[in-house]
C-alpha positions, 0 to 999 in steps of 0.5 A: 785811798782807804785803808786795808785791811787783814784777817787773823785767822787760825787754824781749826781742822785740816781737810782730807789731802786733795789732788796734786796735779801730776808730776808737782813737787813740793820739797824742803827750801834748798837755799843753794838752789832756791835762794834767788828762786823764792823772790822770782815767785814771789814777783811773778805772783804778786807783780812786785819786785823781788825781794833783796839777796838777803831776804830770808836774814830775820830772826825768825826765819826757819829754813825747814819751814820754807816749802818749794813746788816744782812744775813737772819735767822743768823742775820751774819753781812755781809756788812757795810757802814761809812758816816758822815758830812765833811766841807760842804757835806757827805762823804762815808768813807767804805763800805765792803760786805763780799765776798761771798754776793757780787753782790746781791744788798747788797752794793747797799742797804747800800750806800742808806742808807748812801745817804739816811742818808746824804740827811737827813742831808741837804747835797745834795752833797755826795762824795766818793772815789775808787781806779781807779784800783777797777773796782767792787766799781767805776762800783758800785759807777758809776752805783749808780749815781756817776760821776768822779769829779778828780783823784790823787795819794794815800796819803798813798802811797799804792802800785799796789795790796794793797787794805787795808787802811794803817791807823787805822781810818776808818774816816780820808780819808787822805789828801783830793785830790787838788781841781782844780776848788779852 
C-alpha cells in the first residue's frame, strides 16, 4: 500500500451563493439536538464508524463553528461542517453530506456558512485540507474558491482507498504539513 496524500489549501474569493435545494436548512450546531446527529453523518458519508460521545471534547472546538443541514419536512441531519480558529487563520476541519444529498449545493452551502463564520471572526484566511486522491471535495473546494497552497504526506499514514480519519478528534487535524515559505 502507498501513502496518501493532502492538499492544504486556502481560501482566495468566495463565489456568488448558488442554489439551495428547496426546503434545506442549514443552522447553528444545537448540541442537544445534534450532538449524537453529527457522528451518524459522518459514518453515513464516509462508511466509517461513528465517532465516540465525546467527539467534540478538544481544545479547539467552537460549537458556533459547526453547521448542520436538514433535509426538507423530515428535518434529517444530512450534512455538517466543523470549522474553528487555529493560530491565526480558520480551519475547516469536516465537512460530510450524506450520499444520497451529494452534488446538490448542500456542501456548497455548509462551507458558506463555515467561511462565513470564520470571516465573522476576523479571519480572512481560511484554510482546508482534501486528500489529492478526493476528486469530488478538491473539485469542491476548488470550485469554491480555494487554491493549493502545498501538498504532503498523510501524518496518519492511511493508505491508498482509506477515506476515514483514523483518529477519534474531528478537531485535531494531525501535524499541521511543513510550511516552506517559513
Amino acid at each position: 500500500m502507498s501513502a496518501r496524500f493532502l492538499h492544504r489549501m486556502g481560501l482566495a474569493s468566495v463565489p456568488p451563493p448558488a442554489p439551495v435545494p428547496d426546503g434545506v436548512v442549514v443552522r447553528r450546531y444545537a448540541p442537544d439536538r445534534d450532538h449524537a446527529r453529527v457522528p451518524a453523518v459522518f459514518a453515513a458519508a464516509f462508511g466509517a464508524p461513528p465517532w465516540p460521545d465525546d467527539w467534540d471534547a478538544f481544545g479547539e472546538f467552537d460549537p458556533h463553528g459547526v453547521f448542520v443541514a436538514e433535509a426538507p419536512a423530515s428535518s434529517e441531519a444530512i450534512g455538517f461542517v466543523i470549522c474553528f480558529r487555529r493560530a491565526g487563520f480558520g480551519y475547516v476541519s469536516v465537512l460530510a453530506v450524506v450520499p444520497g444529498w451529494r452534488r446538490r449545493g448542500v456542501a456548497r452551502e455548509l462551507l458558506r456558512s463555515a467561511v462565513g463564520y470564520l470571516r465573522g471572526l476576523g479571519l480572512n484566511r481560511v484554510e482546508v485540507d482534501a486528500f489529492t486522491d478526493a476528486e469530488p471535495a478538491v473539485g469542491l473546494y476548488r470550485d469554491f474558491g480555494f487554491e493549493v497552497l502545498r501538498t504532503y504526506e498523510d501524518p496518519e499514514g492511511r493508505a491508498d482507498g482509506e477515506t476515514a480519519p483514523r483518529r477519534a478528534d474531528p478537531g485535531d487535524p494531525g501535524t499541521d504539513p511543513p510550511d516552506p515559505t517559513a
